[in-house]
Biopython code that builds the backbone (N, CA, C, O; Angstrom):
import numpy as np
from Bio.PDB.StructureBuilder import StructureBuilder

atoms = [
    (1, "UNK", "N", (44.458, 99.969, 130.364)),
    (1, "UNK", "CA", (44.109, 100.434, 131.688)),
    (1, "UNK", "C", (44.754, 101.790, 131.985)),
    (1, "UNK", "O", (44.176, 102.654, 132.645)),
    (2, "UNK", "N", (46.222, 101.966, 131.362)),
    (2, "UNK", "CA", (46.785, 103.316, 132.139)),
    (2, "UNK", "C", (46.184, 104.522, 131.191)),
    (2, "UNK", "O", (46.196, 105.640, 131.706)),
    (3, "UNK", "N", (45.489, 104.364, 129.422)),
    (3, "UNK", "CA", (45.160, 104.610, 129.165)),
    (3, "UNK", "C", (43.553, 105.887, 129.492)),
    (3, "UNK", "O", (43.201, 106.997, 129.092)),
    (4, "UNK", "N", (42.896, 104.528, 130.692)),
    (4, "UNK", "CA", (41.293, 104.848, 131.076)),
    (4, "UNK", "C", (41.973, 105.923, 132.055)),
    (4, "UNK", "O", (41.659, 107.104, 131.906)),
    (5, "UNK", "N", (43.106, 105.476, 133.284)),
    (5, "UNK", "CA", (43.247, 105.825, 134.302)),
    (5, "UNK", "C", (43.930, 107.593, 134.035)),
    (5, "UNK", "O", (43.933, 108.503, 134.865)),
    (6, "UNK", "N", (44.453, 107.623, 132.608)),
    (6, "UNK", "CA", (44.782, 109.194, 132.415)),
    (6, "UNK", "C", (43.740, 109.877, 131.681)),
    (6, "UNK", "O", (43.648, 111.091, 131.866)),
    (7, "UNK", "N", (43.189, 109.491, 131.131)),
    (7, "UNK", "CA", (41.925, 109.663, 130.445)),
    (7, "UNK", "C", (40.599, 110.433, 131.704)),
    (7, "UNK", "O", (39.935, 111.469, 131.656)),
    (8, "UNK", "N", (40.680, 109.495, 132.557)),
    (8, "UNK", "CA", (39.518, 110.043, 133.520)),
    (8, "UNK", "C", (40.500, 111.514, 134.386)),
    (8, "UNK", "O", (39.998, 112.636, 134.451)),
    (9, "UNK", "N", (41.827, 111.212, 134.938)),
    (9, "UNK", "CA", (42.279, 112.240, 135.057)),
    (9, "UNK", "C", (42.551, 113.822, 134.902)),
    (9, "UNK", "O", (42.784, 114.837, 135.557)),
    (10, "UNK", "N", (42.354, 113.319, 133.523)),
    (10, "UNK", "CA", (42.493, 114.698, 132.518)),
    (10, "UNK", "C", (40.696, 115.117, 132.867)),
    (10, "UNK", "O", (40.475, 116.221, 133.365)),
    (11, "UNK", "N", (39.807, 114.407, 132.643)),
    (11, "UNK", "CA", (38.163, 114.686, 133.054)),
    (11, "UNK", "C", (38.320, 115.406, 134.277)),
    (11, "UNK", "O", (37.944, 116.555, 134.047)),
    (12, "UNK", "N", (38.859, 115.247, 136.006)),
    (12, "UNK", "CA", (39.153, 115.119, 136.938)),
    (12, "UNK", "C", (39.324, 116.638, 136.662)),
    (12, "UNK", "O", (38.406, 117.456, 136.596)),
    (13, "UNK", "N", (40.800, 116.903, 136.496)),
    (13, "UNK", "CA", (41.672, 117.833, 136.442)),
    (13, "UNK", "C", (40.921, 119.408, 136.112)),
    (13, "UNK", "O", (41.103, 120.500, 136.650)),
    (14, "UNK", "N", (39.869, 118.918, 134.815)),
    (14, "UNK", "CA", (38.940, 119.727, 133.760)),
    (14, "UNK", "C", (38.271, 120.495, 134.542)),
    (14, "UNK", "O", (38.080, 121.710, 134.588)),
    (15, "UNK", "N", (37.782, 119.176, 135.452)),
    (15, "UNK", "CA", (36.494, 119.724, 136.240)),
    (15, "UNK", "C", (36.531, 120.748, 137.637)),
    (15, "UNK", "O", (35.712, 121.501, 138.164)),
    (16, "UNK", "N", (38.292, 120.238, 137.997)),
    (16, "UNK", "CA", (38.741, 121.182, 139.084)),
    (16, "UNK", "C", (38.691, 122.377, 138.955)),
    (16, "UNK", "O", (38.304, 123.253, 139.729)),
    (17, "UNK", "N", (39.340, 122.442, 137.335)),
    (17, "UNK", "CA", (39.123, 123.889, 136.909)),
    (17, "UNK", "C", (38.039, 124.484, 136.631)),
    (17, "UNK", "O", (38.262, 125.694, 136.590)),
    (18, "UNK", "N", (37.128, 124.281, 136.450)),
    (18, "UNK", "CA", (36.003, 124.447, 136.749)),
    (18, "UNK", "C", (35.298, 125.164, 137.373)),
    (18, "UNK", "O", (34.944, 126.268, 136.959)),
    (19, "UNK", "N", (34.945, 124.650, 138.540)),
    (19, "UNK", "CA", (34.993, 124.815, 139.838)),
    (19, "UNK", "C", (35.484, 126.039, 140.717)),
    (19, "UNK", "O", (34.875, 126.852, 141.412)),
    (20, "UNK", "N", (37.326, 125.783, 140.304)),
    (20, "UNK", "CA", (37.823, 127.319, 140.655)),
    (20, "UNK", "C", (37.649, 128.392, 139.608)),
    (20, "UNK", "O", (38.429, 129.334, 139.744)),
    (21, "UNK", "N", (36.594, 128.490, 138.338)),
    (21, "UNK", "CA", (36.378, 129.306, 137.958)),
    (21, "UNK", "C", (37.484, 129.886, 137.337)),
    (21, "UNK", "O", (38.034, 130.927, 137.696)),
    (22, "UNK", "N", (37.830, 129.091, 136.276)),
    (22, "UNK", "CA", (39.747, 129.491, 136.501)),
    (22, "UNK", "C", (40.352, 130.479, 137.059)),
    (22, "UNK", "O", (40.767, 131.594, 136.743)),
    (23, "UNK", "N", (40.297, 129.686, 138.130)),
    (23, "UNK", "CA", (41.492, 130.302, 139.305)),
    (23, "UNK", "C", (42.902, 129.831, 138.828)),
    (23, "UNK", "O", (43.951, 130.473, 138.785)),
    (24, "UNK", "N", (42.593, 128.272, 138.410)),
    (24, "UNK", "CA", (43.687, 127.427, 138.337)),
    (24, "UNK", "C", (43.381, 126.659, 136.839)),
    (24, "UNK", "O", (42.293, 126.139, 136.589)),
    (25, "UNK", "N", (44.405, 126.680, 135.995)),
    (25, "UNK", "CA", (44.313, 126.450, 134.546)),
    (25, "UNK", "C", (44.960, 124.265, 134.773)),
    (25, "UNK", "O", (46.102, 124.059, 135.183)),
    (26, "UNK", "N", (44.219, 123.302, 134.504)),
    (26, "UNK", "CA", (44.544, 122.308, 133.370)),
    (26, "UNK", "C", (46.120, 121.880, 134.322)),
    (26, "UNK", "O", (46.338, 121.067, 135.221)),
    (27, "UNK", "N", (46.964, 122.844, 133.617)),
    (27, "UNK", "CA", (48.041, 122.584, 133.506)),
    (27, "UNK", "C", (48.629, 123.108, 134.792)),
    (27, "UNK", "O", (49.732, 122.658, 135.103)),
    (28, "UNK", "N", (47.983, 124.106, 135.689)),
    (28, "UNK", "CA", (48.649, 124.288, 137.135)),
    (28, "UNK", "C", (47.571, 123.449, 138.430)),
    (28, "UNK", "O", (47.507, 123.607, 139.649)),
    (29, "UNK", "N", (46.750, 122.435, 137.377)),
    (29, "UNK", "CA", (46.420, 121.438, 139.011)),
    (29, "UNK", "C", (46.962, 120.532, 138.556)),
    (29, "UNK", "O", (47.022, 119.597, 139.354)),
    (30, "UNK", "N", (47.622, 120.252, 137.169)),
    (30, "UNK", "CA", (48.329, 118.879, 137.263)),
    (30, "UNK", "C", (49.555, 118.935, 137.650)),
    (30, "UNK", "O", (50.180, 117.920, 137.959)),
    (31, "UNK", "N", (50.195, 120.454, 137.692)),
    (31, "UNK", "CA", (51.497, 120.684, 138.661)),
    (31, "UNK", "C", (51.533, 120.811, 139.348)),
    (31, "UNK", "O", (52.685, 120.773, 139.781)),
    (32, "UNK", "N", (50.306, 121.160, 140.502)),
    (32, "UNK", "CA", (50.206, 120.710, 141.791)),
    (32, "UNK", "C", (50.421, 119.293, 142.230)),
    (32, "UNK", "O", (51.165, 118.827, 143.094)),
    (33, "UNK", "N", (49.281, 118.538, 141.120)),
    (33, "UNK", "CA", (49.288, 117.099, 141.868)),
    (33, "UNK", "C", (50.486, 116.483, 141.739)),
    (33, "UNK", "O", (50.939, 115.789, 142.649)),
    (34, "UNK", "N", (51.112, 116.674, 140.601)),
    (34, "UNK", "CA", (52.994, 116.085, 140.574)),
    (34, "UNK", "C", (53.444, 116.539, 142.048)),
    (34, "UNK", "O", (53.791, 115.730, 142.909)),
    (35, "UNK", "N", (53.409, 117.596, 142.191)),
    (35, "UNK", "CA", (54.146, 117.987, 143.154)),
    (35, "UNK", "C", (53.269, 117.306, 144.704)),
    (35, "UNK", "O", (54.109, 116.752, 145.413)),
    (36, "UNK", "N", (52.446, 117.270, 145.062)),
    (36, "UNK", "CA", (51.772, 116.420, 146.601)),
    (36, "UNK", "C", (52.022, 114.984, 146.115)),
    (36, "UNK", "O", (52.133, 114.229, 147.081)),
    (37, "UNK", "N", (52.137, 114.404, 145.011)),
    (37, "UNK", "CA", (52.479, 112.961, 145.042)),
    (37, "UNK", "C", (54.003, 112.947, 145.128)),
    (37, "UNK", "O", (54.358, 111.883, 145.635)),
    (38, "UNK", "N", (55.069, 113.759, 144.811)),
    (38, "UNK", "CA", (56.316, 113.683, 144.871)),
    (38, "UNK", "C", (56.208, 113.989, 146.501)),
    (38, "UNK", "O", (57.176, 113.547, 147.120)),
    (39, "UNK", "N", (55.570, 114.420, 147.016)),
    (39, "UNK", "CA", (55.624, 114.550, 148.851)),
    (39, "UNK", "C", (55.459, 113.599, 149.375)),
    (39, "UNK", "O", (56.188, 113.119, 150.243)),
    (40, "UNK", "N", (54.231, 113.045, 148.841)),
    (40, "UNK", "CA", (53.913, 111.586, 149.606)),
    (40, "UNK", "C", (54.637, 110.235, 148.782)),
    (40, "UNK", "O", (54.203, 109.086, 148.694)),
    (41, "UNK", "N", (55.949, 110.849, 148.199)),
    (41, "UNK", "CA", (56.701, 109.748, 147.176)),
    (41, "UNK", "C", (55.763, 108.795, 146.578)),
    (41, "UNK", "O", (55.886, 107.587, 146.373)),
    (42, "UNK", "N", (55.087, 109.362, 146.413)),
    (42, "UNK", "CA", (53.438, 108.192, 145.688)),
    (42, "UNK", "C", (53.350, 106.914, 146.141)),
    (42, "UNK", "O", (53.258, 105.827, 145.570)),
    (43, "UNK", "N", (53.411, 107.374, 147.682)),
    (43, "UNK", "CA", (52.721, 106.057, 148.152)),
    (43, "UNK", "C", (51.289, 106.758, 148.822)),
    (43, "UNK", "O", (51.275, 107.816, 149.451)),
    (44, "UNK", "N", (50.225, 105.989, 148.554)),
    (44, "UNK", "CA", (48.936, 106.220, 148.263)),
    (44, "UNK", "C", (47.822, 105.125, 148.839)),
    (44, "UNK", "O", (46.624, 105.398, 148.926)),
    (45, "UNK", "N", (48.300, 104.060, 149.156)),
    (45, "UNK", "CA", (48.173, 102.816, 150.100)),
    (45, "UNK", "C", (46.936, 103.691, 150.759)),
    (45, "UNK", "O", (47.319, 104.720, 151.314)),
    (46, "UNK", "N", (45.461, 103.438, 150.787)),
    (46, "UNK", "CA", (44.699, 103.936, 151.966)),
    (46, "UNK", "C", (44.191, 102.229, 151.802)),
    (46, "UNK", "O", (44.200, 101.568, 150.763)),
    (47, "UNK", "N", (43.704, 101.727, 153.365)),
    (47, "UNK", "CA", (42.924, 100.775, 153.566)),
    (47, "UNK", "C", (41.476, 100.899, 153.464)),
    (47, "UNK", "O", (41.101, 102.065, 153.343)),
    (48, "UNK", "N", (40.436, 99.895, 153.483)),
    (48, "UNK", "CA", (39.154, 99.889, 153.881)),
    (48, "UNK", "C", (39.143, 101.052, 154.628)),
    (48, "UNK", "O", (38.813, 102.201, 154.335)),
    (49, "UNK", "N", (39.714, 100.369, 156.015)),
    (49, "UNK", "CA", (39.781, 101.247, 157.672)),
    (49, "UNK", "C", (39.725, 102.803, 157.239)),
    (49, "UNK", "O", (38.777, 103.418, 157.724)),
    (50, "UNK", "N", (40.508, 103.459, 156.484)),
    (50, "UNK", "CA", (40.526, 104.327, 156.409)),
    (50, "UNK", "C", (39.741, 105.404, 155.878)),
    (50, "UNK", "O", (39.609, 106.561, 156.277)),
    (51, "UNK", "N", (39.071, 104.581, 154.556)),
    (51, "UNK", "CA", (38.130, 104.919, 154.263)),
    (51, "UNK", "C", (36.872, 105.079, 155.001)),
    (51, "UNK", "O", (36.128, 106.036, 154.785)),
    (52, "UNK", "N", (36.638, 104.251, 155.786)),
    (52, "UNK", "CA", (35.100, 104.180, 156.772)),
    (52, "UNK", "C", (35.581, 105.129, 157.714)),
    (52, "UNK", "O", (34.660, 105.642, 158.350)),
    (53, "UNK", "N", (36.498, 105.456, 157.959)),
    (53, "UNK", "CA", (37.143, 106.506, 158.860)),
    (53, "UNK", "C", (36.377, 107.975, 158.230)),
    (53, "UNK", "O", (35.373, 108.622, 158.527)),
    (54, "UNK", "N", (37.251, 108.059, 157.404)),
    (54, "UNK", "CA", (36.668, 109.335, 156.832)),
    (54, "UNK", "C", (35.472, 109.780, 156.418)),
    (54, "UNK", "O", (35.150, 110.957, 156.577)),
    (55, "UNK", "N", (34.534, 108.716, 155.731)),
    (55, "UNK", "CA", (33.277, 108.905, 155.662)),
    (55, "UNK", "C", (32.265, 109.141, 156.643)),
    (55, "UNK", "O", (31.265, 109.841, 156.483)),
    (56, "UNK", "N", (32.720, 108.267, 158.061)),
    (56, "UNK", "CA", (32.211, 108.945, 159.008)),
    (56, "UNK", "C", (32.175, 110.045, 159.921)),
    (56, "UNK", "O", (31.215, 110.523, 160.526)),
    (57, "UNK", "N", (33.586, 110.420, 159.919)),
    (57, "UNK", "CA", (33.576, 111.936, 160.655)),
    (57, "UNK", "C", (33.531, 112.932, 159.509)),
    (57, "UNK", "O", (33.602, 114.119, 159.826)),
    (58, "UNK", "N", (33.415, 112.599, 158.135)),
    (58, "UNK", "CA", (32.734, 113.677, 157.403)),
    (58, "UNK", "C", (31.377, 113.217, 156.195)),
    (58, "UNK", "O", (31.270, 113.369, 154.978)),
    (59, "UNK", "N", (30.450, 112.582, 157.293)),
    (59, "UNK", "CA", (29.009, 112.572, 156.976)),
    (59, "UNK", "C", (28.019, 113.820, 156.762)),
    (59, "UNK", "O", (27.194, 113.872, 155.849)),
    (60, "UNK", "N", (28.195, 114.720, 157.634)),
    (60, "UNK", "CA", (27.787, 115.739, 157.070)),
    (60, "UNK", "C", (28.121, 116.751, 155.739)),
    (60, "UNK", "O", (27.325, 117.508, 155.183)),
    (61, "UNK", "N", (29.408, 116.541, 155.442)),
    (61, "UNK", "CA", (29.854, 117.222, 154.197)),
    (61, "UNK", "C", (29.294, 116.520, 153.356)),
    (61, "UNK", "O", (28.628, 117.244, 152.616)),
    (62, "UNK", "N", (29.191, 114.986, 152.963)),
    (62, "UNK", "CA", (29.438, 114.259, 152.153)),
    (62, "UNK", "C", (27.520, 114.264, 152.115)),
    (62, "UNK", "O", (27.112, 114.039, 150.975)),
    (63, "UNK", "N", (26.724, 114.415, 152.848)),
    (63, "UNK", "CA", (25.607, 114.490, 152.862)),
    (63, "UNK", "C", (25.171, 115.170, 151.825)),
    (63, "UNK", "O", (25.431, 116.365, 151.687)),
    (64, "UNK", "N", (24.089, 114.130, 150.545)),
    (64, "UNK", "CA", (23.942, 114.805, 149.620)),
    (64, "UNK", "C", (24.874, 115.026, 148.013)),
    (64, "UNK", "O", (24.631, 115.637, 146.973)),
    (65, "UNK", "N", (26.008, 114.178, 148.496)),
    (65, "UNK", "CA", (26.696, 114.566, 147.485)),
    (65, "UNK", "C", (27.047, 113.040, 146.557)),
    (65, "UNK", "O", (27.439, 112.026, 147.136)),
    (66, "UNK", "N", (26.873, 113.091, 145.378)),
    (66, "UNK", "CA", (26.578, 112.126, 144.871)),
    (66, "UNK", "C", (28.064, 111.818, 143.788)),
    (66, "UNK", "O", (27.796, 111.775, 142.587)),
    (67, "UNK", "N", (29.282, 111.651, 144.105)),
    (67, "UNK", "CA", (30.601, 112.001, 143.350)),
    (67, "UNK", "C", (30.361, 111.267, 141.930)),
    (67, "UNK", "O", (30.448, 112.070, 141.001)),
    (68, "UNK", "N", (30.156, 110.303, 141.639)),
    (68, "UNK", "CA", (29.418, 109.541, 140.811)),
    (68, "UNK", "C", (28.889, 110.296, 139.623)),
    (68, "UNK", "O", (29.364, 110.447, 138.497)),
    (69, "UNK", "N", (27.735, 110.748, 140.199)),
    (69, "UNK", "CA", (27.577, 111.477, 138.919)),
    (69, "UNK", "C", (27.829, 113.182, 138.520)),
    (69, "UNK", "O", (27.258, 113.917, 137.714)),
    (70, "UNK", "N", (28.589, 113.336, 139.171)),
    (70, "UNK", "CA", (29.339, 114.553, 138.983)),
    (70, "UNK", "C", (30.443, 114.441, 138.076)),
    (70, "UNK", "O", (30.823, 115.246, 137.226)),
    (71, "UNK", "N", (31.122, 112.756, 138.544)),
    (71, "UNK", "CA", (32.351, 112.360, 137.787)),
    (71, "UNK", "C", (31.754, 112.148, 136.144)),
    (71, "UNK", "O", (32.447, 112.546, 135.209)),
    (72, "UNK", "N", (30.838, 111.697, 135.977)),
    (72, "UNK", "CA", (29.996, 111.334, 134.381)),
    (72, "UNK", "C", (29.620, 112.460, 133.601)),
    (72, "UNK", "O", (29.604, 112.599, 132.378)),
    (73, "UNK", "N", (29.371, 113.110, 134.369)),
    (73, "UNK", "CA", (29.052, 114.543, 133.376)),
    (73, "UNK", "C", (29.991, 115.308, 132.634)),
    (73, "UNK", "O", (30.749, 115.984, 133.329)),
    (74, "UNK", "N", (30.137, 115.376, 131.422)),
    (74, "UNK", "CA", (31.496, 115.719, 130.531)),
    (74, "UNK", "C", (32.017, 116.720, 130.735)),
    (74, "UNK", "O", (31.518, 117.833, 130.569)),
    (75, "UNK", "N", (33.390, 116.403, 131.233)),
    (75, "UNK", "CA", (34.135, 118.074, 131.049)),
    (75, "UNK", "C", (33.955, 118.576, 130.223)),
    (75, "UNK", "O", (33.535, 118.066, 129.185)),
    (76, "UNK", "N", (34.279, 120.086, 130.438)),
    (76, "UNK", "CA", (34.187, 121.033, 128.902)),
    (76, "UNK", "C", (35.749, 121.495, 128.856)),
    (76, "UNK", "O", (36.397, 121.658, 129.890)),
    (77, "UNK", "N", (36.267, 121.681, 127.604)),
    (77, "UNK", "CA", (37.596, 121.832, 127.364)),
    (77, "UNK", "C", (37.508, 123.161, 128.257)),
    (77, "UNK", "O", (36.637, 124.010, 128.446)),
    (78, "UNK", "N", (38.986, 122.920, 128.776)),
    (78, "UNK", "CA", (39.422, 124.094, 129.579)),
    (78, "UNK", "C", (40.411, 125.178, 128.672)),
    (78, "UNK", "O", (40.851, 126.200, 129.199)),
]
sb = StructureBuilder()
sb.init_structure("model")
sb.init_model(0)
sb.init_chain("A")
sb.init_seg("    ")
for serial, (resi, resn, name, xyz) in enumerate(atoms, 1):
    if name == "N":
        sb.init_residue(resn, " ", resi, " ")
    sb.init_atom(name, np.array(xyz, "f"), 0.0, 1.0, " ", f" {name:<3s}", serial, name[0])
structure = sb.get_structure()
Protein backbone atom coordinates (compact mmCIF):
# COMPACT_ATOMS: atom_id res chain seq x y z
CA UNK A 1 0.00 0.00 0.00
CA UNK A 2 2.72 2.70 0.98
CA UNK A 3 4.31 1.47 -2.04
CA UNK A 4 0.95 2.51 -4.54
CA UNK A 5 0.52 5.61 -2.21
CA UNK A 6 4.30 6.97 -3.25
CA UNK A 7 4.12 5.68 -6.50
CA UNK A 8 0.94 7.77 -7.45
CA UNK A 9 2.67 10.71 -5.68
CA UNK A 10 5.65 10.82 -7.60
CA UNK A 11 2.76 10.70 -10.87
CA UNK A 12 1.08 13.74 -8.82
CA UNK A 13 4.23 15.67 -8.24
CA UNK A 14 5.28 14.95 -12.32
CA UNK A 15 2.27 16.35 -13.35
CA UNK A 16 2.50 19.58 -11.16
CA UNK A 17 5.46 20.14 -12.92
CA UNK A 18 4.01 20.10 -15.75
CA UNK A 19 1.63 22.34 -15.57
CA UNK A 20 4.02 25.03 -14.15
CA UNK A 21 5.89 24.51 -17.24
CA UNK A 22 8.88 24.03 -15.17
CA UNK A 23 8.52 26.70 -13.09
CA UNK A 24 8.99 24.18 -10.36
CA UNK A 25 11.29 20.99 -10.83
CA UNK A 26 10.10 17.19 -9.16
CA UNK A 27 12.20 17.86 -6.43
CA UNK A 28 11.10 21.62 -5.37
CA UNK A 29 7.17 20.55 -5.14
CA UNK A 30 8.13 17.71 -3.07
CA UNK A 31 9.99 20.32 -0.84
CA UNK A 32 7.25 22.30 -0.72
CA UNK A 33 4.86 19.61 0.25
CA UNK A 34 7.35 18.40 3.21
CA UNK A 35 7.33 21.65 4.22
CA UNK A 36 2.96 22.57 4.33
CA UNK A 37 2.64 19.06 5.92
CA UNK A 38 5.36 19.89 8.60
CA UNK A 39 2.84 23.13 9.13
CA UNK A 40 -0.12 21.28 9.41
CA UNK A 41 2.15 18.61 11.59
CA UNK A 42 0.41 16.11 9.14
CA UNK A 43 -2.65 16.13 10.48
CA UNK A 44 -4.86 15.91 7.40
CA UNK A 45 -8.18 14.57 9.06
CA UNK A 46 -10.85 16.27 6.45
CA UNK A 47 -14.49 14.84 7.09
CA UNK A 48 -17.34 13.99 4.59
CA UNK A 49 -18.71 17.60 5.88
CA UNK A 50 -15.93 19.09 4.58
CA UNK A 51 -15.67 17.82 1.58
CA UNK A 52 -19.42 18.63 0.42
CA UNK A 53 -18.39 21.96 1.77
CA UNK A 54 -15.96 22.62 -0.68
CA UNK A 55 -17.42 21.15 -3.65
CA UNK A 56 -20.16 23.31 -3.27
CA UNK A 57 -18.91 26.76 -2.94
CA UNK A 58 -16.46 25.75 -5.64
CA UNK A 59 -18.93 24.25 -8.28
CA UNK A 60 -18.12 26.50 -10.69
CA UNK A 61 -14.33 25.88 -10.80
CA UNK A 62 -14.75 22.29 -10.52
CA UNK A 63 -17.34 22.52 -13.44
CA UNK A 64 -16.09 20.39 -16.14
CA UNK A 65 -13.23 19.07 -14.62
CA UNK A 66 -12.85 15.52 -14.56
CA UNK A 67 -9.58 14.84 -11.84
CA UNK A 68 -9.88 11.20 -12.60
CA UNK A 69 -8.79 11.15 -15.69
CA UNK A 70 -6.26 13.63 -15.67
CA UNK A 71 -4.83 11.55 -12.69
CA UNK A 72 -4.55 8.25 -15.38
CA UNK A 73 -2.85 9.82 -18.00
CA UNK A 74 0.98 9.04 -17.65
CA UNK A 75 3.37 11.40 -16.43
CA UNK A 76 6.25 12.12 -18.56
CA UNK A 77 9.63 12.05 -16.77
CA UNK A 78 10.41 15.39 -15.52
Amino acid sequence: MAYFIEEDCVGLNRLFSQITDGLYSVHDINTMERSFLGLLKFSLYVTDKDVAEYIQSHQTELQGVDLLKSLSKPAMAA
